[in-house]
N, C-alpha and C positions, 0 to 999 in steps of 0.2 A: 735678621739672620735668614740665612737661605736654608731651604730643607737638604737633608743630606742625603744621598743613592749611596751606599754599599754595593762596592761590586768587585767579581772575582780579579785580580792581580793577575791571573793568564791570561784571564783577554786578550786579543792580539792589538798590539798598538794600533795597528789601519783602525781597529773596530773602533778602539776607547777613543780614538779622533773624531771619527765619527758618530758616534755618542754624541760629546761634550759639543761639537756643533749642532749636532742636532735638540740637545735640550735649552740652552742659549740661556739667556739668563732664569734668576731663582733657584736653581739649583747648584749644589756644589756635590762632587764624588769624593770618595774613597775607597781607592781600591785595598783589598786584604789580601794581608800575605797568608801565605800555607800554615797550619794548623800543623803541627807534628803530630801531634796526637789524631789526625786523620790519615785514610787512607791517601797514600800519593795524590791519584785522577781527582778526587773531590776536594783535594785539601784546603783550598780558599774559596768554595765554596761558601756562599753568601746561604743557602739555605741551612748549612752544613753550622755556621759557623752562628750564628743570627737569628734572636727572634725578633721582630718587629710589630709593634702594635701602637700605633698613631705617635705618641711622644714619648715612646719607653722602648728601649731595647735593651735584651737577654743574651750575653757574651759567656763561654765558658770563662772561668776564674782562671784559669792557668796560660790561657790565651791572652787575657787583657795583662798578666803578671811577663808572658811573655815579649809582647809591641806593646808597650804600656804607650807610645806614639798613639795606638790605635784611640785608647779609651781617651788621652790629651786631645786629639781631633777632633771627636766624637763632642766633646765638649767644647771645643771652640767652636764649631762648626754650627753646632742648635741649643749650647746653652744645657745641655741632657749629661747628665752621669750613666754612663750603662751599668745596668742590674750585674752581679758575675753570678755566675750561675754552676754553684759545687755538683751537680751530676754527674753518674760515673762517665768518664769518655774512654774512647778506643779506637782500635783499626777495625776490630769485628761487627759486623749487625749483632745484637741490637744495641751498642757499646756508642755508636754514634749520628746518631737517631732523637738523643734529648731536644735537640731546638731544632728540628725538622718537622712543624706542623703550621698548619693552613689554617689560613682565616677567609670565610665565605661568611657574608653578611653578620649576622649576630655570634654565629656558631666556629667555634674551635674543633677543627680535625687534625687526631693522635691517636697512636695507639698509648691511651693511656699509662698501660704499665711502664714506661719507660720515658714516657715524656721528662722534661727537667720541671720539678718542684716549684720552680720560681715562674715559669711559662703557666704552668694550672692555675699559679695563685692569682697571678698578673690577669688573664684572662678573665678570671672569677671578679677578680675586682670591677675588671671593666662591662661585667655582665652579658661575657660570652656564654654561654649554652654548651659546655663541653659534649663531645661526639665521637665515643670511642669507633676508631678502626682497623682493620686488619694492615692498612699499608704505611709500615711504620715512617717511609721517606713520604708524607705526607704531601711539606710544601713543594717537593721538585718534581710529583706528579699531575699536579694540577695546577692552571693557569685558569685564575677565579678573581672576579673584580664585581662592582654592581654590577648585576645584568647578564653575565653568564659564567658557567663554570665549563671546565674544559678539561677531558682528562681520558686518558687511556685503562687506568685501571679500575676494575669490575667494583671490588670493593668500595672504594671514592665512590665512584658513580651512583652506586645502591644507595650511601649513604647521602650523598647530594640530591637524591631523587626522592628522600623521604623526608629531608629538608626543604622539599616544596624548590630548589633549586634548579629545577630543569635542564641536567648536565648534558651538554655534548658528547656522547663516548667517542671517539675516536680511536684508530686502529693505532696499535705497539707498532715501534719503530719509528725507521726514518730521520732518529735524529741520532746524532754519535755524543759517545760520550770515551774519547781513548780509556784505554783502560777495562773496558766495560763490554757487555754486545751491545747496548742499546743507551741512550739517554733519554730525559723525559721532556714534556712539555712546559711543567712549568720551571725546570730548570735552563732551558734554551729561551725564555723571553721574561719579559717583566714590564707591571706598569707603574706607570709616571703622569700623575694626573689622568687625565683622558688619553693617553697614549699607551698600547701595548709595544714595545720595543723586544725585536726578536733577532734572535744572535744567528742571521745568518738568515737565506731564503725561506720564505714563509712558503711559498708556493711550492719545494721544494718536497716537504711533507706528502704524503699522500693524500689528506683530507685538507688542506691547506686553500683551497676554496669554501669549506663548509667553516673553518676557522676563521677565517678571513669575516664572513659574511654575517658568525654569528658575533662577532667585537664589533663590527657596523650598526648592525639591528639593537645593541646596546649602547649605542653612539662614542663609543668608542674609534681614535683613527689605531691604524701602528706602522711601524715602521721596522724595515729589514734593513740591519747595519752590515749586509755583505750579500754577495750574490753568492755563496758559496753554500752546500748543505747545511741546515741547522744544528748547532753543537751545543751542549749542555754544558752551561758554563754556573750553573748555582744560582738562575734568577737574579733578580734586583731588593732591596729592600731599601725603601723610601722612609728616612727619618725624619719626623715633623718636627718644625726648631721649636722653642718654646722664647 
């Protein structure tokens, strides 16, 4: 079985062509539809929608009761039943926010009070290091692989930095998110094996030379699916088939 990418369903056609050439064989995608119980701009959001942690992923229950296709795929695709995950959801902050947290090396970042139940426990199981923080959209601010952590906001950063992580700060902005003023970093890119793949001009960023240079220094390559500004599409999540 091939491992499976979760990815947002707006994606622009040109982009998901260019993807699926560029990842070539071993992997298979699926794209998510919209979430109703999310806001509009993020609603297939993969951060939004997904927790991933090597051969397990964390769906809201009324999502997978909704495309129950989703959870049928998910399963042919790796062999994996997804977790459904009862936490409360919503349009409002902090209502949907339950499976938007980051995984840097051993350690899980959430702001705890609100994480979903099934994400802590899961995590616990796999002998993650929970690490409460202030920014409840966890995963789509930070673009974290071995080797480096990447991230605009304060809080992240503090806490990546007292995890002996050696975060990149980089400056807010510069990537769009309609809907929204701003998108984030690690919702406009995502990795795939040794590749960071980014939704849109990587150079276009204003720090996108210091970005660039520190996913090298980690040996990491990446790749820009568009010459166009970078947009924040909900990251990737890479399911491991079993």
């Amino acid at each position: 079985m091939a491992h499976l990418i979760l990815a947002s369903d707006g994606m622009p056609e040109v982009m998901k062509r260019r993807f699926e050439t560029e990842l070539g064989g071993g992997y298979d995608v699926l794209y998510l539809p919209p979430d109703p119980a999310l806001p509009e701009p993020v609603a297939a959001h993969p951060d939004m929608i997904a927790f991933v942690l090597g051969d397990s992923v964390v769906m809201p229950a009324e999502y997978l009761e909704t495309y129950p296709e989703i959870a049928a795929g998910i399963k042919e695709k790796t062999g994996i039943e997804p977790v459904a995950s009862r936490a409360k959801r919503g349009k409002d902050y902090p209502d949907d926010i339950a499976l938007n947290c980051a995984v840097a090396g051993d350690t899980l970042f959430c702001l705890e009070a609100h994480a979903a139940p099934e994400v802590v426990k899961l995590a616990g199981r796999r002998g993650l290091r929970l690490v409460n923080v202030r920014q409840g959209y966890a995963a789509c601010s930070c673009l974290a692989a071995a080797g480096f952590f990447i991230t605009a906001d304060p809080s992240l950063a503090a806490a990546a930095d007292a995890e002996g992580l050696d975060p990149l700060v980089i400056s807010a902005g510069g990537i769009s998110l309609p809907g929204y003023g701003t998108g984030f970093i690690g919702g406009a890119s995502g990795v795939v094996g040794d590749r960071v793949f980014f939704f849109g001009d990587l150079f276009s960023h204003p720090d996108g030379e210091a970005i660039a240079k520190r996913i090298a220094d980690a040996g990491y390559k990446f790749v820009c699916l568009g010459d166009d500004p970078l947009i924040d599409l909900g990251g990737l999540k890479t399911i491991r088939s079993v």
